[in-house]
LUMTIDO-167525 format. One record per residue (C-alpha): residue in one letter; z, y, x. Coordinates in nm, 3 decimals, padded with zeros to 5 digits. Each point is the difference from the previous one (the first is absolute). Last residue first. Example, Ala and Ser with C-alpha at 12.3 -4.5 7.8 and 13.67 -1.06 7.14 Angstrom:
<"S" <00.714 -00.106 01.367>>
<"A" <00.066 -00.344 -00.137>>
# end
This chain:
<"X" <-01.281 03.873 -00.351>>
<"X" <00.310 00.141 00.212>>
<"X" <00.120 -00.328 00.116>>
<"X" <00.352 00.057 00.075>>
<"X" <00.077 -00.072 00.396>>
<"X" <00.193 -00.297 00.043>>
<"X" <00.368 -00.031 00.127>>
<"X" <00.125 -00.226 00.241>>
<"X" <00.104 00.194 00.254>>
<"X" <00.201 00.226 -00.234>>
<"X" <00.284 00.014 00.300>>
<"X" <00.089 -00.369 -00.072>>
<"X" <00.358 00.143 -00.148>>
<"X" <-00.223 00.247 -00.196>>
<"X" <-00.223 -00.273 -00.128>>
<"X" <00.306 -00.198 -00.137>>
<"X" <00.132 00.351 -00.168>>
<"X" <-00.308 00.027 -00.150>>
<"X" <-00.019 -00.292 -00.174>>
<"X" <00.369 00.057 -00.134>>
<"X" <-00.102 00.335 -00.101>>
<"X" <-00.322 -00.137 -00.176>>
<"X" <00.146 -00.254 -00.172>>
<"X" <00.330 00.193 -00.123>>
<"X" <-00.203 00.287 -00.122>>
<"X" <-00.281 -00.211 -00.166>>
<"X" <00.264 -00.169 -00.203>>
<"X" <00.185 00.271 -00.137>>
<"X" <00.370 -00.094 00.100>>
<"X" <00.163 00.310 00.107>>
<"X" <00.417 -00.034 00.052>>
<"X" <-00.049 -00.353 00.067>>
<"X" <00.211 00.008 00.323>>
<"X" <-00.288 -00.129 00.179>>
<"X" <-00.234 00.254 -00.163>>
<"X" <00.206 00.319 00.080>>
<"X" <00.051 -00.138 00.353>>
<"X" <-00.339 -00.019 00.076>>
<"X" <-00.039 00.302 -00.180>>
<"X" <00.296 00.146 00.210>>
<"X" <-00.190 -00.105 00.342>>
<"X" <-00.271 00.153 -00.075>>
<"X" <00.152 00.364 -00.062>>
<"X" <-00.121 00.126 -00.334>>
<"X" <-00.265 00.271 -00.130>>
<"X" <-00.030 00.085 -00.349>>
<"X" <-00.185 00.095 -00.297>>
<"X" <00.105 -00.040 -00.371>>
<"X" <-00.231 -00.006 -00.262>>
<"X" <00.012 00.261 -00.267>>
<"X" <-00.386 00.077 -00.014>>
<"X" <-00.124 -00.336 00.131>>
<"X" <00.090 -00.143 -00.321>>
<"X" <-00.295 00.158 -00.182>>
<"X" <-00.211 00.267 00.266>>
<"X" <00.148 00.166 00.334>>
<"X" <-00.253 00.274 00.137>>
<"X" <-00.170 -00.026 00.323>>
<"X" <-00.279 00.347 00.045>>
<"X" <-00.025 -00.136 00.391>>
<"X" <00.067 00.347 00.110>>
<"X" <00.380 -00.046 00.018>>
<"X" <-00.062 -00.267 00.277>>
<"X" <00.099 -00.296 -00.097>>
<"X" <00.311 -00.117 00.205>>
<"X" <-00.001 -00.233 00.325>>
<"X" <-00.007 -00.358 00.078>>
<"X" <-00.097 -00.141 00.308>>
<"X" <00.036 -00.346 -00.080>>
<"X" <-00.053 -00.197 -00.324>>
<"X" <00.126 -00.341 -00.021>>
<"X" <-00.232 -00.191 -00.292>>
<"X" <00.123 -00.242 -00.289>>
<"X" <-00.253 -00.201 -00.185>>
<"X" <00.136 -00.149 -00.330>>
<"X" <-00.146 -00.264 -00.213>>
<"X" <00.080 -00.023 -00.347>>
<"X" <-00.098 -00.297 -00.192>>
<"X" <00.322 -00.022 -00.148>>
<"X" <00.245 -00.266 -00.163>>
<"X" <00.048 -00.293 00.294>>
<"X" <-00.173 00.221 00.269>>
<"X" <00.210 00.261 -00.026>>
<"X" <-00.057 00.245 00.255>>
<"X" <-00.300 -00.111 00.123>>
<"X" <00.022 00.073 00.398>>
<"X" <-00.198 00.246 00.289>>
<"X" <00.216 00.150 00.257>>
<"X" <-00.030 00.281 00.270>>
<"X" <-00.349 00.097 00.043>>
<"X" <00.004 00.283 00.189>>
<"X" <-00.148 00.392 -00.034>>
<"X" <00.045 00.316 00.198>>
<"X" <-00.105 00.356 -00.127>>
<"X" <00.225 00.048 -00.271>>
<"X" <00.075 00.203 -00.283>>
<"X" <00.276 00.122 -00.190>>
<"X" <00.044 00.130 -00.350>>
<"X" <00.233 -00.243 -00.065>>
<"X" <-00.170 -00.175 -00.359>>
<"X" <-00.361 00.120 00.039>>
<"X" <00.005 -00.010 00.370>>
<"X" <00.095 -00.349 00.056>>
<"X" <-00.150 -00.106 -00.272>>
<"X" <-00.347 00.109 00.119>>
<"X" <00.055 -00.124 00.374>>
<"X" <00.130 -00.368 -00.202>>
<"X" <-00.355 00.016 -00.170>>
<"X" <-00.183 00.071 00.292>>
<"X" <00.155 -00.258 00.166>>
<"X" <-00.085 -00.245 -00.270>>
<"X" <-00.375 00.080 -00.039>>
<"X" <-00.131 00.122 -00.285>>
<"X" <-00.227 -00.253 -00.223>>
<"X" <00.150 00.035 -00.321>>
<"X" <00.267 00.293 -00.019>>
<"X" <00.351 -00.130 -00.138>>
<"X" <00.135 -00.184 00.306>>
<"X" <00.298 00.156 -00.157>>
<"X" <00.288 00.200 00.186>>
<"X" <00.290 00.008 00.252>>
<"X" <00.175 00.270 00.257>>
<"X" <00.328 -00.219 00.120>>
<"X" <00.235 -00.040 -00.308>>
<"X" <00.310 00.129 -00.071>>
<"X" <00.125 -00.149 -00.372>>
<"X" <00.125 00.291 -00.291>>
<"X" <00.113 -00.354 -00.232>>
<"X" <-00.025 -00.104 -00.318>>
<"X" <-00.129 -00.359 00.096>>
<"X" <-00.359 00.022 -00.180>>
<"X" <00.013 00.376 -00.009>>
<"X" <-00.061 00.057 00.347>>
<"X" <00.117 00.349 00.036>>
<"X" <-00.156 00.181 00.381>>
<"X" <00.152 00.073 00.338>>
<"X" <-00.264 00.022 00.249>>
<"X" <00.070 -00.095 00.388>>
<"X" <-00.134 00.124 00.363>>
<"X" <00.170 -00.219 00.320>>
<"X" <00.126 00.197 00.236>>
<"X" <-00.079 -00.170 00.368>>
<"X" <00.017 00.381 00.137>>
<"X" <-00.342 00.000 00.083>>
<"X" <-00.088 -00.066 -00.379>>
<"X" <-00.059 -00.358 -00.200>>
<"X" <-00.164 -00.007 -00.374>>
<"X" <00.029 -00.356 -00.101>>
<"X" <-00.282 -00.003 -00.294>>
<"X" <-00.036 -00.199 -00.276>>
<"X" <-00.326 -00.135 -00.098>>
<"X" <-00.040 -00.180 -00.402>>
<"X" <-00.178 -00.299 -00.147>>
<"X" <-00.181 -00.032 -00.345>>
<"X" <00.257 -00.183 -00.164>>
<"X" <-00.080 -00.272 -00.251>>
<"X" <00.406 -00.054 -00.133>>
<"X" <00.030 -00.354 -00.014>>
<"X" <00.033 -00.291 -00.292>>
<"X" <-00.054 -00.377 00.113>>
<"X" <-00.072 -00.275 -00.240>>
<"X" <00.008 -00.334 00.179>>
<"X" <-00.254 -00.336 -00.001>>
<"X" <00.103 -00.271 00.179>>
<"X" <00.186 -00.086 00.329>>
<"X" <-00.288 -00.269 00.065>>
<"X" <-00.231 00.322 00.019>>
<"X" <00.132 00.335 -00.037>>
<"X" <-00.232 00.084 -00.303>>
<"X" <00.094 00.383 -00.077>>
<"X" <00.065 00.185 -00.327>>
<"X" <00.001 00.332 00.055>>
<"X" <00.182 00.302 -00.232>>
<"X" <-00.078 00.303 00.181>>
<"X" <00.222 00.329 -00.030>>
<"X" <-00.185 00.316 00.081>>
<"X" <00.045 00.295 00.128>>
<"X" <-00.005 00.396 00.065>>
<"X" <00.019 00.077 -00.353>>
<"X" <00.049 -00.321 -00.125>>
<"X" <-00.202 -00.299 -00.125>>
<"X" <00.274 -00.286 -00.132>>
<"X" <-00.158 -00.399 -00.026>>
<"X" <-00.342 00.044 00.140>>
<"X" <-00.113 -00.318 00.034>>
<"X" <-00.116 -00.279 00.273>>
<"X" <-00.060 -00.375 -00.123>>
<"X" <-00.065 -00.294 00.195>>
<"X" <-00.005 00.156 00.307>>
<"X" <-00.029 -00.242 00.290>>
<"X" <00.244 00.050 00.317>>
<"X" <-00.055 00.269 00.276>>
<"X" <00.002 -00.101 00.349>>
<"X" <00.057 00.314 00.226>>
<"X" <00.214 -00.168 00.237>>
<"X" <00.344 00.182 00.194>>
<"X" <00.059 00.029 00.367>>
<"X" <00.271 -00.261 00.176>>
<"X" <-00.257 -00.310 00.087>>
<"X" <00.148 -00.326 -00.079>>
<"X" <-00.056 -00.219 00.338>>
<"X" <-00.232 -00.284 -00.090>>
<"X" <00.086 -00.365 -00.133>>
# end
């Protein structure tokens, strides 16, 4: 028998049936029934997600830049690293982390790295969630014409030591997912002096 290899298989099952069961205003619930083989046939309901890009935002002082927005689902005012919707068809994802970096901080950056790539919940969600370190960081310029729109209007911007997010998430004192993945990635890079990182594909 061979060695199991440690990286996941795309090997999708047969539909027998795929429907609709909720559409929502951003998504959808899917009802699927799937033919596993000799373990039978199993009806499986997910959210269909259509993927997101966060954003780990990291200045010259190792500060680490955070929103502070409601997520109504837990109740909760949650710090999250700069996040949004892979929500324009064909764009690619670095260009859609630079946008959401600047429509939700106001910042920019020149310097881009591909930091982590995961489905977030994999048992309920299709979602699949690209998270990028950004370096050399800096403010809009006042010129740019930037103005806040929807929840971006009240959202809360700030910068935070590294190590205190690290020890924010450890503590579980922040828990939004792509937060504590992507600080906890990064903090492994930045013990291996960010050898290891990739350059973000720009197209």
């Amino acid at each position: 028998m061979s060695e199991p290899v440690l990286a996941d298989e795309y090997a999708p099952r047969p539909l027998v049936r795929s429907v609709v069961a909720f559409e929502g205003g951003v998504w959808n619930v899917m009802q699927d029934v799937v033919d596993l083989g000799e373990a039978g046939v199993v009806i499986r309901d997910y959210v269909e997600h259509p993927g997101a890009v966060a954003v780990l935002a990291l200045d010259d002082d190792d500060r680490v830049l955070l929103v502070r927005q409601y997520r109504h689902p837990v109740r909760s005012l949650c710090w999250e690293l700069p996040a949004g919707l892979r929500d324009v068809e064909g764009e690619p994802l670095a260009i859609t982390a630079l946008r959401e970096l600047e429509e939700e901080t106001a910042h920019t950056a020149a310097t881009w790295f591909e930091l982590l790539d995961y489905e977030t919940t994999p048992g309920g969600s299709s979602e699949r969630l690209a998270i990028f370190l950004a370096r050399d960081v800096m403010p809009l310029p006042e010129a740019s014409g930037f103005e806040p729109e929807g929840e971006e209007v009240d959202m809360e911007v700030a910068w935070f030591g590294f190590d205190e997010v690290v020890d924010a998430v450890l503590a579980g004192r922040v828990r939004n997912p792509s937060l504590v993945a992507g600080i906890l990635a990064a903090s492994v890079h930045r013990a291996e002096g960010y050898a290891r990182l990739r350059p973000a594909a720009a197209g």
